[in-house]
KOLTILUM-827021 format. One line per 10 residues: their letters; for each residue x, y, z of C-alpha. Coordinates in nm, 2 decimals. Example, Ala and Ser with C-alpha at 12.3 -4.5 7.8 and 13.67 -1.06 7.14 Angstrom:
BEGIN
AS> 1.23,-0.45,0.78 ~ 1.37,-0.11,0.71
***
This chain:
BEGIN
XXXXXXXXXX> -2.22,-2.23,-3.79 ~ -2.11,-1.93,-3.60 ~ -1.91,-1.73,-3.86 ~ -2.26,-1.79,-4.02 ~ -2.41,-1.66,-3.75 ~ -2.16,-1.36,-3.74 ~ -2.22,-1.29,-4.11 ~ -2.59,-1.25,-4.05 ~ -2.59,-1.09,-3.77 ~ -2.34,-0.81,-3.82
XXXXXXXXXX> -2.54,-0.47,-3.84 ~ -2.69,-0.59,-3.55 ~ -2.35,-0.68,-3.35 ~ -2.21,-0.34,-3.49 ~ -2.54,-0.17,-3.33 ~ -2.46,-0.35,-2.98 ~ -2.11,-0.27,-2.99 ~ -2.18,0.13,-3.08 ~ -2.41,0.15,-2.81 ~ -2.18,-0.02,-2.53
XXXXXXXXXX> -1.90,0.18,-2.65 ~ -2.09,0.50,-2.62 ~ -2.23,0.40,-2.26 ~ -1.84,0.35,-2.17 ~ -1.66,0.65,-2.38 ~ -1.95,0.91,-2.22 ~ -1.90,0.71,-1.77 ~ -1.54,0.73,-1.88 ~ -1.46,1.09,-2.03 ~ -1.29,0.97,-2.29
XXXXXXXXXX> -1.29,1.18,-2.65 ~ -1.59,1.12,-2.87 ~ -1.37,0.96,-3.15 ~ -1.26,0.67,-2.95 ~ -1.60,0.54,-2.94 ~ -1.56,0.42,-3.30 ~ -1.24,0.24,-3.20 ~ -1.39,0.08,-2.93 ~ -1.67,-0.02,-3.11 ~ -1.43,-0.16,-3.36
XXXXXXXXXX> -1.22,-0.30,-3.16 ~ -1.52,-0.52,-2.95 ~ -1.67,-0.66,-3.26 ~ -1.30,-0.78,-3.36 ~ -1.29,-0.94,-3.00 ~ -1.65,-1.11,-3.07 ~ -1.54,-1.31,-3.39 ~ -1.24,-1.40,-3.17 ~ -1.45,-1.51,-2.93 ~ -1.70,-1.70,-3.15
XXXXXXXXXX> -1.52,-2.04,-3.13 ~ -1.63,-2.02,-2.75 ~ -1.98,-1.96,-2.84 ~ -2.21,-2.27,-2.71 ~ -2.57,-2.29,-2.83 ~ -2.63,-2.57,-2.53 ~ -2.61,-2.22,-2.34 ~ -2.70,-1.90,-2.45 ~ -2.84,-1.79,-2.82 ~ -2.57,-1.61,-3.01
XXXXXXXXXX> -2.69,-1.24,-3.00 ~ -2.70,-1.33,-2.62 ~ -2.34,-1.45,-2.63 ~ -2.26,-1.15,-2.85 ~ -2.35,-0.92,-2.61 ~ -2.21,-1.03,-2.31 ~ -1.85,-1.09,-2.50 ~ -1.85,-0.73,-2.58 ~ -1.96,-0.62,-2.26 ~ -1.68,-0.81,-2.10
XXXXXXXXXX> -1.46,-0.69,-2.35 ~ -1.57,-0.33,-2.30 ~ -1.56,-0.33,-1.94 ~ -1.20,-0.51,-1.88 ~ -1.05,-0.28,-2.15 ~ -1.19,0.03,-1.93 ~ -1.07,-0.13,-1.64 ~ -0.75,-0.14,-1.78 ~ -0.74,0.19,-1.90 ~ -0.84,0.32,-1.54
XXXXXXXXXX> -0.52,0.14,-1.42 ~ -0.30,0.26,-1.67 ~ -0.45,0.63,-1.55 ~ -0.35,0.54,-1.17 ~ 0.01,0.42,-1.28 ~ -0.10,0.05,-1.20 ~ 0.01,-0.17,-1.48 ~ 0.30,0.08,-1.62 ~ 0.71,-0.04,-1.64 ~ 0.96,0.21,-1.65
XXXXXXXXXX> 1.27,0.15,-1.69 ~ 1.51,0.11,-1.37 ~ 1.66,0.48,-1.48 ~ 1.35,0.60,-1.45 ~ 1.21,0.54,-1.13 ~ 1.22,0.86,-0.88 ~ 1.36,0.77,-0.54 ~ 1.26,0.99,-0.28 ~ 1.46,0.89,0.05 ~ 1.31,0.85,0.35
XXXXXXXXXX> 1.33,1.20,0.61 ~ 1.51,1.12,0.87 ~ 1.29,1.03,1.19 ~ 1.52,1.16,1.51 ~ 1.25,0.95,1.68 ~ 1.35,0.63,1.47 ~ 1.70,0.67,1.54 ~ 1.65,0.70,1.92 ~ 1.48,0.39,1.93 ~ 1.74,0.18,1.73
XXXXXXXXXX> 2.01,0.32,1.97 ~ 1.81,0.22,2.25 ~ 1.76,-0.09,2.14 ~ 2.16,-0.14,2.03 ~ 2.24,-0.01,2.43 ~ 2.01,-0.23,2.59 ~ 2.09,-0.55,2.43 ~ 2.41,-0.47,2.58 ~ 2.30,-0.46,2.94 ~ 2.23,-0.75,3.16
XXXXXXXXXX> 1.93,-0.87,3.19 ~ 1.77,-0.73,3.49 ~ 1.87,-0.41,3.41 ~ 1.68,-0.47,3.04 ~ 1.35,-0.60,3.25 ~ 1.39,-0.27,3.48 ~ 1.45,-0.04,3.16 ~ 1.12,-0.25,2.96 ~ 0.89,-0.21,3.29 ~ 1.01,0.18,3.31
XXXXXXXXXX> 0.89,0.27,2.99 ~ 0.53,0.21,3.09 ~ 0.51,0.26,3.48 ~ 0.66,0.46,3.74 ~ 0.99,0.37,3.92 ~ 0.79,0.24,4.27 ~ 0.56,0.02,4.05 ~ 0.82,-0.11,3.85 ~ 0.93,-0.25,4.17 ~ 0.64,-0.44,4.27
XXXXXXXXXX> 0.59,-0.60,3.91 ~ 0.93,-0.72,3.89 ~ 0.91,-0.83,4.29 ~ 1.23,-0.63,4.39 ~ 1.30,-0.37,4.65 ~ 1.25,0.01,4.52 ~ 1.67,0.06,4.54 ~ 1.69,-0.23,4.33 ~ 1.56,-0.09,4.06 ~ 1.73,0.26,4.15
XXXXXXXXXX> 2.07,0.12,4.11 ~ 1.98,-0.06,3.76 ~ 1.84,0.30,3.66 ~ 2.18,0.46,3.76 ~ 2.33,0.21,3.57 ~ 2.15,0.25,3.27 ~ 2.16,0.61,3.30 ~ 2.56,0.56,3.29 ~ 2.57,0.27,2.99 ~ 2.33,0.54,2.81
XXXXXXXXXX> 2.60,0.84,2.87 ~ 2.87,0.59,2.77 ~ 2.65,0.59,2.41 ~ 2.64,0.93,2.41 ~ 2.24,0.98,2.52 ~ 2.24,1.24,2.74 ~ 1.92,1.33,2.92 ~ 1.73,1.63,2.89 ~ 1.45,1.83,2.99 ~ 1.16,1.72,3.25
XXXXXXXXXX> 1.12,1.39,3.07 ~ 1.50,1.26,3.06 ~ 1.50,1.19,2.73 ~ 1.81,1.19,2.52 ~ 1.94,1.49,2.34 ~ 1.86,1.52,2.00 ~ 1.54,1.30,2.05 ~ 1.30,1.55,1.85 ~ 1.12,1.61,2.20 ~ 0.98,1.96,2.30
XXXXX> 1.31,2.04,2.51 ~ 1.50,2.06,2.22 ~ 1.30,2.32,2.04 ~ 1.36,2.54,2.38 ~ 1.75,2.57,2.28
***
């Protein structure tokens, strides 16, 4: 019945097919001679598609349409991706590695965090409460006395100099920290 249906209804398939092809060579910028290969290549996808074709459902010009309207848009879709690099393999020799620049800020904070799981552990809650408020609040949120937490910064100023993090400028930073006192040397 539907090859039938196909037979008959060719020029009239071949019509749909030219006219969707156009629509998507012309959104698409694609040359003016691929619109015959699309049109070509949508009619061959319809008489694959014809042993899905249901007359409970649509009637076959209806189905024909819609397949090759599908058809049309997943193959643009496709192409569009294959234009954005989505959907290509290279080989492994091929792929471009570009390394990552090296963050001074990055490294401070992995040698920060090396030193201070090295320190006990109310000198880690002193250093952790320091980084976001002032030595005399500090105090109050952890519940010590204000020399308390003096003496764990002396400390950690001396485990940090042991590392080799010596501070620097106004905001006692360590050297090499990408901070604004080391563009003054």
């Amino acid at each position: 019945m539907t090859e039938a249906a196909f037979e008959q209804s060719y020029p009239a398939l071949t019509k749909i097919a030219a006219v969707h092809a156009a629509r998507a060579v012309r959104r698409h910028g694609l040359p003016a001679d691929a619109r015959r290969d699309l049109q070509q290549d949508a009619v061959l996808e319809l008489w694959r598609k014809r042993v899905k074709f249901d007359e409970q459902r649509a009637d076959w010009l209806t189905f024909s349409e819609r397949a090759i309207a599908n058809y049309l848009r997943s193959r643009m879709r496709s192409l569009l991706a294959t234009r954005r690099g989505h959907g290509l393999t290279l080989p492994f020799h091929e792929h471009k590695y570009f390394g990552a620049t090296p963050d001074p800020r990055i490294e401070l904070r992995i040698d920060v965090a090396r030193i201070l799981a090295g320190v006990p552990e109310r000198d880690r809650a002193v250093a952790i409460a320091l980084s976001d408020l002032p030595a005399s609040d500090t105090s109050r949120f952890l519940g010590v006395s204000r020399s308390t937490v003096y003496v764990a910064i002396k400390r950690l100023r001396e485990r940090f100099a042991r590392a080799g993090l010596q501070p620097c400028g106004r905001r006692k930073l360590p050297t090499g920290c990408g901070s604004r006192c080391d563009e003054d040397r």
